[in-house]
C-alpha positions in Angstrom: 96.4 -30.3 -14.6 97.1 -27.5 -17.2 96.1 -27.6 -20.6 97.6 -25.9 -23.4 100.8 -26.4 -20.5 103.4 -26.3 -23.2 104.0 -22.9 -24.2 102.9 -19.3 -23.3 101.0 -19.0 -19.5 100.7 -23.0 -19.7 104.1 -23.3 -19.5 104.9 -20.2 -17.1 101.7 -21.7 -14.7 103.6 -25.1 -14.8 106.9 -23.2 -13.9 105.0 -21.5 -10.8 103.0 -24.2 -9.8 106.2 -27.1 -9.6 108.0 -24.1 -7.7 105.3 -23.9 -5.3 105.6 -27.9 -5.1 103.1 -29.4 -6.5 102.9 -32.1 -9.4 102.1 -30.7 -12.5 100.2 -32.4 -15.2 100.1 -31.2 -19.1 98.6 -31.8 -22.5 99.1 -30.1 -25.3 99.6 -30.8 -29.3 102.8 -31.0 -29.4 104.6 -33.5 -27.9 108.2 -31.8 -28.9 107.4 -28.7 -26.7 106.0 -31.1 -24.3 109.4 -32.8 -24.3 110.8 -29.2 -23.5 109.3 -28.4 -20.9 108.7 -31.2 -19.2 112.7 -31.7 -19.4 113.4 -28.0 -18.1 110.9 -28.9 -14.7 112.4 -31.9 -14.2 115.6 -30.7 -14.2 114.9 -28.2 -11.5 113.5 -31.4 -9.7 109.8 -31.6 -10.2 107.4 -34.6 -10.5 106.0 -34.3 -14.3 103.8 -35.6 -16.6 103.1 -34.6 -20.7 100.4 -36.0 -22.3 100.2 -35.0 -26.1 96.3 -34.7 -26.6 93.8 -32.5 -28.3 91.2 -31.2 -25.7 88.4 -31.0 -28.3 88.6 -35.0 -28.6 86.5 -37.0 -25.9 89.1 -39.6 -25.8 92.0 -37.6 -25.7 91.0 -36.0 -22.9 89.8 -39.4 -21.0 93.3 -40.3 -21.2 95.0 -37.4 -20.1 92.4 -37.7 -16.7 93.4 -41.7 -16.5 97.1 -40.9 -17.0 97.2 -38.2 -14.4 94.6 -40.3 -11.9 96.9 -43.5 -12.5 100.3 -41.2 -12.0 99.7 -39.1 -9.0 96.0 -40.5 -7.8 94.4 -37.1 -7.4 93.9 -34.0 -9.3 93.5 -31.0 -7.2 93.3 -28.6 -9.4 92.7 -28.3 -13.4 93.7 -25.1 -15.3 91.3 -24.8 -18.5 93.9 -22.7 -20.7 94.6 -24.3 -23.9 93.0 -22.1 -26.7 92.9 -20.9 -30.0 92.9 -17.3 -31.7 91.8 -17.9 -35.3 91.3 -15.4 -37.8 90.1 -11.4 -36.9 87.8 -11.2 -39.5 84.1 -10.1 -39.3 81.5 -12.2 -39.0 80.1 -11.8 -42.6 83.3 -13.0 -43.9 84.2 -15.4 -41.1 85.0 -19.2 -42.7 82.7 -22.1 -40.9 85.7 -24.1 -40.6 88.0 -21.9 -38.4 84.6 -20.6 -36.4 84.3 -24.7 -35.5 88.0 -25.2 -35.0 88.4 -22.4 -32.0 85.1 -23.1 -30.6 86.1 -26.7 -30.2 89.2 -26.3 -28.8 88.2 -22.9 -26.5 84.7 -23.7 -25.2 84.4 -27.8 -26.2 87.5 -28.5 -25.3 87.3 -26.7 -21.9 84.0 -28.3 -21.3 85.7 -32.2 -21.7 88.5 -31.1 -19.7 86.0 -30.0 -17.1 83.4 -32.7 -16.9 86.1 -35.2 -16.6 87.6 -34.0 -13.9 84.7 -33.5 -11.7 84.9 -37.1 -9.9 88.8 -36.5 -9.3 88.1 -32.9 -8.2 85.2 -33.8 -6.0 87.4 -36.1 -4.0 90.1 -33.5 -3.3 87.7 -30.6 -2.9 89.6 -29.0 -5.7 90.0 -26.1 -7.5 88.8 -25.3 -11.6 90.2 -22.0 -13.3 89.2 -21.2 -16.4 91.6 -18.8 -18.8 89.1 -16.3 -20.5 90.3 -12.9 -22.4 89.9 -9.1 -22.5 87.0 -9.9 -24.9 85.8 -12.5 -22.7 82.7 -10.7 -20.7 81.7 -8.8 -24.1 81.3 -9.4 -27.9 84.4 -7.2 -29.3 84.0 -6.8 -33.4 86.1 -8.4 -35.7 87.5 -10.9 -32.6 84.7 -13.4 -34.4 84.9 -17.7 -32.4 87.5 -16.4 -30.0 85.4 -13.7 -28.6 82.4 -16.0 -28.3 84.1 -18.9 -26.9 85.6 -16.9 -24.4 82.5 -15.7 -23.6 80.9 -19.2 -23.4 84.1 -20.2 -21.2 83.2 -17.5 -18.7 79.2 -18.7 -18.5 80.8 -22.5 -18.1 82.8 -21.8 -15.5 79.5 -19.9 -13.3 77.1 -23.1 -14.3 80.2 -24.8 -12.8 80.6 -23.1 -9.9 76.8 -23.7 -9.0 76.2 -27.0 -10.0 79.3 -27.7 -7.9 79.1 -25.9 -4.7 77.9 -28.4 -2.6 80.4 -30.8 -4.0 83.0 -28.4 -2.1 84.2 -27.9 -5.9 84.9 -24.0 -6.4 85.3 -23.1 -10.4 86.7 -19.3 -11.3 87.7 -17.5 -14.4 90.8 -15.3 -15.3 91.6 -12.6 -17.3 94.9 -12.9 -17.9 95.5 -9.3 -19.8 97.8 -8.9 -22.6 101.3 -11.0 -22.4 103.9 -11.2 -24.4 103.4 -14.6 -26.3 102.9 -15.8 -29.6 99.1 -15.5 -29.4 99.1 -11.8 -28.4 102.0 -11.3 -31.4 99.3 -12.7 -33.7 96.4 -10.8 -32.8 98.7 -7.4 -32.9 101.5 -7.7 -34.9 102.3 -4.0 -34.6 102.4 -4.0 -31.0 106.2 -3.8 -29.3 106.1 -7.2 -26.6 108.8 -5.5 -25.0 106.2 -3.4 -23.7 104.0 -6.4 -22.2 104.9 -8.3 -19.4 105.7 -12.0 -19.4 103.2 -14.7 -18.7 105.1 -15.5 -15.5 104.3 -11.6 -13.8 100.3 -12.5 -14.2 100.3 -15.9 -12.3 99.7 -14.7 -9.1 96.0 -15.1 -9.3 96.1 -18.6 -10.5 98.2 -19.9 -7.6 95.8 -17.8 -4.8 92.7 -19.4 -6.5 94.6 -23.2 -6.6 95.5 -22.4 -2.6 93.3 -23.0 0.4 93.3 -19.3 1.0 90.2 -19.3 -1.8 88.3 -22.0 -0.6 85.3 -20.1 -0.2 85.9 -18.5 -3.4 83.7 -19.6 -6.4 81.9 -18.3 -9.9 83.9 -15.4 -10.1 85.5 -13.9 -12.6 89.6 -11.9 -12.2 91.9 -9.8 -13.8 94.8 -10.9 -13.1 96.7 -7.6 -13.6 94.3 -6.0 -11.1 94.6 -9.0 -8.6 96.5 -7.8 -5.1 96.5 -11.3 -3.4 
């Protein structure tokens, strides 16, 4: 299960993961790109399913679990990576509405997405990874509800990985570096993406933590341009 699995390292962890065989499960906002994508893997023959949802509503996310549980009857692993950047503006000047917008979808929204798949994942033994930033183990100035969500995301995904433990449930979280998406374009619009490598070179880490090679692995946090496998 990948959130956010329509565009950007969503859709390039949904490329690597159907190559590596497995089913692949998305949400995202828009069911268009959905469409896309979910056209383009089954093409290449993989088992697929799009679910247009918003993570930071309860229900939306319920159904994406039921859909996914009543499609494949397991969830083995669940990819928290669907996320907002909002505006870089300092705090003083930072409007309440965008500040509730990103922390819903980042840290809320990663949260539902978690919690719901905690039955599933305790059956399977499964694997949580949780897409954080550069600015994700710090406070960086003028990076405002993205910053702190990320932040949150990366102390969710420890409490995870010790509430869980026992439950053979191991929860990890990935720096993913700069990329050259639409996010990253955003956040520097002067910077050359020719000179950043694509979402698909930084997926490494993601398929090693889904794998049974990582089993013992849990609360941890990786960069995936520094990850050697």
């Amino acid at each position: 299960m990948i959130s956010g699995g329509s565009k950007g390292l969503g859709a390039a962890l949904a490329r690597r993961f159907a190559e590596q065989g497995a089913a692949v499960s998305l949400c995202a906002r828009g069911a268009e790109e959905l469409d896309e994508i979910a056209a383009e893997l089954e093409e290449r023959g993989a088992s697929v399913l799009t679910v247009t949802a918003d993570v930071a509503s309860e229900a939306d996310v319920k159904a994406w679990v039921a859909a996914t549980l009543e499609r494949f009857g397991r969830v083995d692993v669940l990819v928290n990576n669907a996320s907002l950047l909002g505006p870089r503006v300092g705090i003083e000047g930072y409007p309440l509405d965008d500040w509730r917008t990103v922390v819903d979808v980042n840290l809320t929204g990663a949260f539902l997405c978690a919690r719901e798949t905690i039955a599933a994942l305790r059956a399977t033994q499964g694997a949580m990874i949780h897409v954080s930033s550069g600015v994700g183990d710090h406070g960086r100035p003028y990076w405002g509800a993205y910053s702190a969500s990320k932040n949150g995301l990366e102390a969710l995904s420890e409490m995870l990985a010790g509430e869980l433990k026992d439950d053979g449930i191991r929860s990890n979280a990935v720096d993913p570096g700069s990329m050259r998406t639409e996010m990253r374009a955003a956040a520097y619009p002067d910077e050359d993406p020719e000179t950043l490598p694509r979402p698909r070179e930084v997926t490494d880490v993601f398929v090693h933590l889904a794998s049974d090679a990582a089993r013992d692995v849990t609360g941890q946090r990786f960069r995936a341009k520094e990850f050697g496998g």
